[in-house]
N, C-alpha and C positions, 0 to 999 in steps of 0.2 A: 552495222550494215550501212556503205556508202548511199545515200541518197541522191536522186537531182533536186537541185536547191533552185533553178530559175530554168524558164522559158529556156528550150535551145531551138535557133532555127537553121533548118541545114538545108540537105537537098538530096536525092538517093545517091549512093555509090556505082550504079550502074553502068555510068556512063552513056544511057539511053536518052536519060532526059535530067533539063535542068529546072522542072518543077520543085519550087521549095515548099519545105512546109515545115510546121514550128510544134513542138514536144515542151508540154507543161508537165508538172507532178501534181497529181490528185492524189496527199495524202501521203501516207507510206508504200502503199501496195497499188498505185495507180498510175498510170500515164495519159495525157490526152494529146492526141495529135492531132491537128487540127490543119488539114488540105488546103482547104479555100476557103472564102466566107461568100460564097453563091448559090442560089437554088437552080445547081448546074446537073443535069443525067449524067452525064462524062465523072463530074467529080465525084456524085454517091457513085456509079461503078466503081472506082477507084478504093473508095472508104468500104463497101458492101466485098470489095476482092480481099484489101489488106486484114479485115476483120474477119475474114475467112482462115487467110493466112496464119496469121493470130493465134485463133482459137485450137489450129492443129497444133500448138504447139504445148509439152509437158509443160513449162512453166507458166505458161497464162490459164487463167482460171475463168476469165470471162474476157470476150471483146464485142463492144457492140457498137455498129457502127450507125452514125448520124448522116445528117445531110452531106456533111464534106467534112467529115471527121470520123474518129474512133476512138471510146476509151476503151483503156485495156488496166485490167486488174488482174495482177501477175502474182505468182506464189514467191516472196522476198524470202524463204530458202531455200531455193534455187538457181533466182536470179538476182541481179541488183538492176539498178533503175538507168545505172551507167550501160551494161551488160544489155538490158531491154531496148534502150535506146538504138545502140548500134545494132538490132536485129531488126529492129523497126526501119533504119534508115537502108537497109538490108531491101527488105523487101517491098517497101515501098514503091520501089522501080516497077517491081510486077505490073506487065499489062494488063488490063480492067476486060478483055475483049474477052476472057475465057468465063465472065461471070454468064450464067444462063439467066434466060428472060424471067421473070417472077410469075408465077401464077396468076393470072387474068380475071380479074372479077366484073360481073356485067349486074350493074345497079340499080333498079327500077326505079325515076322519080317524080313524085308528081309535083308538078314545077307549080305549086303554088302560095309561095313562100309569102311571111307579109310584109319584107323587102322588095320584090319582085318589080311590081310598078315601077319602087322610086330610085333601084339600084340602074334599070332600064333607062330611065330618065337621064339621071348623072353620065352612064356611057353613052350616050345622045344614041340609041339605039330601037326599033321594035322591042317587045316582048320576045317575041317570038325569034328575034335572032338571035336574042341574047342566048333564047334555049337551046337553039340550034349547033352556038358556039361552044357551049358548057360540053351539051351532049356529044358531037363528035370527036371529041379529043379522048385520046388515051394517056392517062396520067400513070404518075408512079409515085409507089409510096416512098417519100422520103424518109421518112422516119416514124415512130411513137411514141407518141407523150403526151404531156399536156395534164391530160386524165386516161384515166384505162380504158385502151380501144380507141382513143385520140388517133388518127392519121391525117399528116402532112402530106398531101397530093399534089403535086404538080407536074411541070410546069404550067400554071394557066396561060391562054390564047393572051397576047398582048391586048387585044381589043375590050375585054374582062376586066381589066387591072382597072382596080379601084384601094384609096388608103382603108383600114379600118375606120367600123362607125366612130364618129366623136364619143359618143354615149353609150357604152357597152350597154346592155342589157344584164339583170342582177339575175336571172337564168331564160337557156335556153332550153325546149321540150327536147329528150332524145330521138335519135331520127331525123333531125333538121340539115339539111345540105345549106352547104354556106361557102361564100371566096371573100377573099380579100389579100390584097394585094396581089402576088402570084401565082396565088395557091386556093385549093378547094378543100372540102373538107366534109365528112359526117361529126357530129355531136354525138356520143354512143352513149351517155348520160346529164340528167338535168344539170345544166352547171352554168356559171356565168359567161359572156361571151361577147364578143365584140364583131364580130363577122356581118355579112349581107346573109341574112336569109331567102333563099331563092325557091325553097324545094324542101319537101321531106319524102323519105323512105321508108319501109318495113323491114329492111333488113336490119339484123342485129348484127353491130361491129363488136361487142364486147361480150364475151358468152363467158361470165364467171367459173363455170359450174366444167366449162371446156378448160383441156391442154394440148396448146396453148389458148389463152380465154381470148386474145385478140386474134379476130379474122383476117386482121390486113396487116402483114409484115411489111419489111422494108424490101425494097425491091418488088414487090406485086406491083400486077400492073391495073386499074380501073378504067371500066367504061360506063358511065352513067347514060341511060334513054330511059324516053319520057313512058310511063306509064298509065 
């Protein structure tokens, strides 16, 4: 069965637009396509359409899409990875404007994380602005992972952006609200972390025992107020 053996990067066939983007092999039965390397809304629409596209199709078996990506695990008797390719750079073109909005979750938090002070401090900011800025923004989930029930939120307000702690922490309680860098975030279990602690919740992002066990897919969208 023919393989791709190296990175290919192209551009769609459309003629609509001359966005590139670059096709790796993951494996025998995988592809990775990879959009952009930004925490852009524009680009996951783009990766959340193409993985739509994808997955209507008999030969892919799975596609799931990331921040500005998609891998896709295809049935290799059916297709080849050459054959995959050119369906990818196929559809690629497709505009991202027919994805619908992600279901809306409104997240009660009580902002009193034991980062809180000194995260405030560092953005040369009030407390109470910093909550102000968290809370009024609508983020989107860019993705899942990390640990189960892990969600990447963003885009955070520019005025928020701070690097990760130096000194991670060797765990953090589940329920902890946390940003760094662009991005905001729940901890949905105890585990180590590196983030500002700002806030904890009671809602549950990971419901084991649920299908599917994660509450917040990619493309939902989040609103955090203070509780």
């Amino acid at each position: 069965m023919p393989r791709a053996k190296e990175a290919v990067e192209t551009q769609p066939k459309t003629g609509r637009s001359s966005r590139r983007f670059k096709i790796t092999p993951l494996g025998d039965a995988a592809l990775y396509v990879e959009l952009g390397q930004r925490v852009d809304t524009a680009l996951n629409s783009r990766a959340i359409k193409l993985a739509q596209l994808l997955q209507a199709r008999r030969d892919v078996r799975e596609a799931i899409a990331g921040y500005a990506s998609v891998v896709v695990h295809y049935d290799p008797e059916q297709i080849t990875a050459k054959g995959l390719t050119a369906a990818v750079q196929k559809l690629s073109g497709t505009r991202a404007d027919s994805v619908p909005p992600g279901r809306l979750h409104r997240i009660p938090v009580v902002y009193d994380g034991p980062d809180l002070a000194e995260t405030a401090q560092a953005l040369e900011m009030p407390v109470e602005e910093l909550i102000r800025l968290h809370s009024e923004t609508t983020y989107r989930c860019f993705m899942v992972g990390f640990v189960p029930g892990w969600a990447f939120l963003g885009p955070l307000p520019e005025r928020l952006r701070l690097p990760r702690r130096k000194v991670p922490r060797k765990q953090v309680p589940p329920g902890s609200v946390a940003i760094a860098t662009a991005q905001t975030g729940i901890y949905p279990l105890p585990s180590p972390g590196g983030w500002h602690l700002i806030g904890r919740t009671d809602v549950r992002v990971f419901l084991p025992n649920s299908d599917p066990p994660c509450l917040l897919r990619t493309g939902d969208r989040i609103r955090f107020f203070p509780a």
